[in-house]
C-alpha positions as a Markdown table, in Angstrom:
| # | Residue | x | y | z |
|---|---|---|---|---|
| 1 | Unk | -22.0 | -9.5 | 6.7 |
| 2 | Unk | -20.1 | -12.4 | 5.0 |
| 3 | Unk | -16.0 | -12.7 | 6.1 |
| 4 | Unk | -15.3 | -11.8 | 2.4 |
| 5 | Unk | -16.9 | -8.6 | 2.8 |
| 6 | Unk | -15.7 | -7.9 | 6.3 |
| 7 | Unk | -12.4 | -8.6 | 4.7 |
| 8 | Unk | -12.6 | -5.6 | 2.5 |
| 9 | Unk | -14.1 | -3.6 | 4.5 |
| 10 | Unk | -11.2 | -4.0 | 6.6 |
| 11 | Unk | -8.6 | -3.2 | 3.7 |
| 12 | Unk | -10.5 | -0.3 | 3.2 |
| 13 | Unk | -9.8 | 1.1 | 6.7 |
| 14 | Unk | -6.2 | -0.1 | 5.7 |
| 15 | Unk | -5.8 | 2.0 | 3.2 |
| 16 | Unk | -7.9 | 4.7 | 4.7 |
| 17 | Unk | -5.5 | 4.8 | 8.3 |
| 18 | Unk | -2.3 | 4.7 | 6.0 |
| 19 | Unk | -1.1 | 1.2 | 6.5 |
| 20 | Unk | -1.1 | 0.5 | 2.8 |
| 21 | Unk | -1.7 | 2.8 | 0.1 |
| 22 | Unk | -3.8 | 0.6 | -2.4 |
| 23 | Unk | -4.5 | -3.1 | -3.2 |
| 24 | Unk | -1.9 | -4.2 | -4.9 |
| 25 | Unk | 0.5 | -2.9 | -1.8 |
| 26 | Unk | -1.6 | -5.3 | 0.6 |
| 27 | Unk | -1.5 | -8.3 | -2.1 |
| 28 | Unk | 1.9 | -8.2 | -2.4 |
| 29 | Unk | 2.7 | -7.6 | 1.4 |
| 30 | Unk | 0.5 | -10.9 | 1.8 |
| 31 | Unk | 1.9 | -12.4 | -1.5 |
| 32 | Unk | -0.8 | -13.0 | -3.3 |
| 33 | Unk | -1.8 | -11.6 | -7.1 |
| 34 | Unk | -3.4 | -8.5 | -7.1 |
| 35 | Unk | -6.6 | -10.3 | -8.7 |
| 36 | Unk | -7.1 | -12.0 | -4.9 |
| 37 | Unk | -9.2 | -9.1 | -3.9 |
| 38 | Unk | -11.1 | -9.1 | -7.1 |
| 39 | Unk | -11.6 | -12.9 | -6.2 |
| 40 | Unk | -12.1 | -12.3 | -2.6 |
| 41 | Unk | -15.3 | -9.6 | -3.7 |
| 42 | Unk | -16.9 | -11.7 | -6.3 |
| 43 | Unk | -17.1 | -14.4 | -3.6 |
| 44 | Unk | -14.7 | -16.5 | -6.0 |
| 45 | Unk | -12.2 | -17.5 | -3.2 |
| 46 | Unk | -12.8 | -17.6 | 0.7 |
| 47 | Unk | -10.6 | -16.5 | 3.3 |
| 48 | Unk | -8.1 | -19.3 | 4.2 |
| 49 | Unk | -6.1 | -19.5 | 7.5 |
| 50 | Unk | -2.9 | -18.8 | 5.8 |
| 51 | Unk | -4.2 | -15.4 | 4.9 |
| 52 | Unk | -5.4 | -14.2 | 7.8 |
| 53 | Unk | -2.1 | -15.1 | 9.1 |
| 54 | Unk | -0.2 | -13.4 | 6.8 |
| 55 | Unk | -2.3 | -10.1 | 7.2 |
| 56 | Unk | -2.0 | -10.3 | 10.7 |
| 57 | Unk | 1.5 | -10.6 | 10.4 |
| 58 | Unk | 1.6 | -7.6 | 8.5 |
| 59 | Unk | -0.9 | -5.5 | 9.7 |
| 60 | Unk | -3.1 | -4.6 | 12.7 |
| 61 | Unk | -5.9 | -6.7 | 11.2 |
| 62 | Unk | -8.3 | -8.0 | 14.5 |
| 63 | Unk | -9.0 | -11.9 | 12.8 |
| 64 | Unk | -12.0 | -11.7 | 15.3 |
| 65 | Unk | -13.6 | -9.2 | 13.5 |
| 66 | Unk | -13.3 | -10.7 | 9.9 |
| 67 | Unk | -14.4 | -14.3 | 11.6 |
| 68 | Unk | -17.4 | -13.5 | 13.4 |
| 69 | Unk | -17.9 | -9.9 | 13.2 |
| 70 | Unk | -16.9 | -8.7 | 16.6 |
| 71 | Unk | -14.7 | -6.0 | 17.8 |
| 72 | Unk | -13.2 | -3.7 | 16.4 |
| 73 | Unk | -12.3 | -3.7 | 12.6 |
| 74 | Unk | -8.4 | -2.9 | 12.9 |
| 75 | Unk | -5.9 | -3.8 | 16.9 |
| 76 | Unk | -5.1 | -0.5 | 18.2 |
| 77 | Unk | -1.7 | 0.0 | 17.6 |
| 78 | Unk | 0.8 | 2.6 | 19.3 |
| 79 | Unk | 0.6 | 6.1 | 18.3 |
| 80 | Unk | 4.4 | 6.1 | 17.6 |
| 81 | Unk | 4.7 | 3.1 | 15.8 |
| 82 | Unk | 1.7 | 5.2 | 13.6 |
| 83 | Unk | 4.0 | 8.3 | 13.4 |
| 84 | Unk | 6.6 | 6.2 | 12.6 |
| 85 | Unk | 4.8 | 4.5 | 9.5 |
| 86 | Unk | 3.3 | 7.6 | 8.3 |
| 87 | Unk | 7.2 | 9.6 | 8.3 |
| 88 | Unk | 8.5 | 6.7 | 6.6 |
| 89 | Unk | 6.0 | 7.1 | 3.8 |
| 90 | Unk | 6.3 | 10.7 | 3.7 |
| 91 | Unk | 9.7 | 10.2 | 3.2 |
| 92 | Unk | 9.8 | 7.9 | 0.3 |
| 93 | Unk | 7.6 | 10.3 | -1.5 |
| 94 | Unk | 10.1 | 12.8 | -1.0 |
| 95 | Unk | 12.8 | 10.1 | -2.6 |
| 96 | Unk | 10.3 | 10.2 | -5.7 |
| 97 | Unk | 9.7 | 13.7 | -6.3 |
| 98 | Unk | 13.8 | 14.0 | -5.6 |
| 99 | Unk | 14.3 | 11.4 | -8.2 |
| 100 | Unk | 12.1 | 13.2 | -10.5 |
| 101 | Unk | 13.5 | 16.6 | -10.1 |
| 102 | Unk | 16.5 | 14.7 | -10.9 |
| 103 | Unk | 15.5 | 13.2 | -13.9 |
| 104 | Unk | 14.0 | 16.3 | -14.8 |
| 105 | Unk | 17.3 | 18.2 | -14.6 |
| 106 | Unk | 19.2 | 15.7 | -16.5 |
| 107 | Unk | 17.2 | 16.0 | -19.8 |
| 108 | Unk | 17.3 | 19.7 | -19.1 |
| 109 | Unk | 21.4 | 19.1 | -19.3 |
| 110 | Unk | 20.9 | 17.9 | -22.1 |
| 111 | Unk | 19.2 | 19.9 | -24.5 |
| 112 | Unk | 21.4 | 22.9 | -22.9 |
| 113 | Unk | 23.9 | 20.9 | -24.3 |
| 114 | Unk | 22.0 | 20.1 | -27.7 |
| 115 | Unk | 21.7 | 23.9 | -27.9 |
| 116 | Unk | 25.4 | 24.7 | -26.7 |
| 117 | Unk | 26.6 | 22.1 | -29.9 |
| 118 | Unk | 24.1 | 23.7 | -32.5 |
| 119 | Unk | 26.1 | 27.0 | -31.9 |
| 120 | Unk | 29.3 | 26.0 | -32.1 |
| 121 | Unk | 28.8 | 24.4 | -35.5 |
C-alpha cells in the first residue's frame, strides 16, 4: 500500500473514531484546500513532511504507519481526552439545533405578528 493511500485510509478511521467529522474539517485543521485529498487520491500530490507534521499536530495520526506501513493506523490516545472530544462535539450540535429552534421561533414571531396587523386593519 502506497503512503497516499495509507494516508486516507487513515482519515477514514479519523472520521470513523470522531476526530473529524469529514474532509474538509481535516483540510482545514491542516490548512490546506479541501481539493488536497482529491489530489492526495488521484496520486496528484505526495505526502510532504510539513503535512505529516501538521496532522500529527492535530491528530493521533502514527507517521510510522503512513511511512512504512507499520503499527497501528492511529496513537492510542487517552480515554478521557476521547470523552472529552466527543462531549465537545455533542455539544456544539446542541448550539445548532438551539440556534435553529431559535431561528425557527423568530419567523414564527413574525407571521403571528403579520396575522395580529391584518386584523387590526
Amino acid at each position: 500500500m502506497l503512503e497516499n493511500e495509507r494516508l486516507l485510509k487513515a482519515i477514514e478511521e479519523l472520521k470513523r473514531r470522531g476526530f473529524a467529522k469529514n474532509n474538509n474539517e481535516i483540510c482545514k485543521k491542516i490548512g490546506r484546500s479541501s481539493s488536497f485529498l482529491t489530489d492526495i487520491r488521484k496520486e496528484k500530490q505526495r505526502i510532504s513532511g510539513e503535512i505529516l507534521m501538521s496532522l500529527k499536530k492535530n491528530y493521533p495520526i502514527n507517521e510510522e504507519y503512513i511511512l512504512s506501513g507499520e503499527g497501528e493506523i492511529l496513537l492510542k490516545t487517552s480515554s478521557n481526552e476521547e470523552k472529552i472530544k466527543q462531549l465537545k462535539e455533542e455539544i456544539e450540535r446542541y448550539h445548532k439545533i438551539i440556534d435553529q429552534l431559535n431561528y425557527t421561533i423568530e419567523l414564527q414571531k413574525e407571521k403571528i405578528d403579520e396575522i395580529k396587523n391584518k386584523k387590526t386593519k
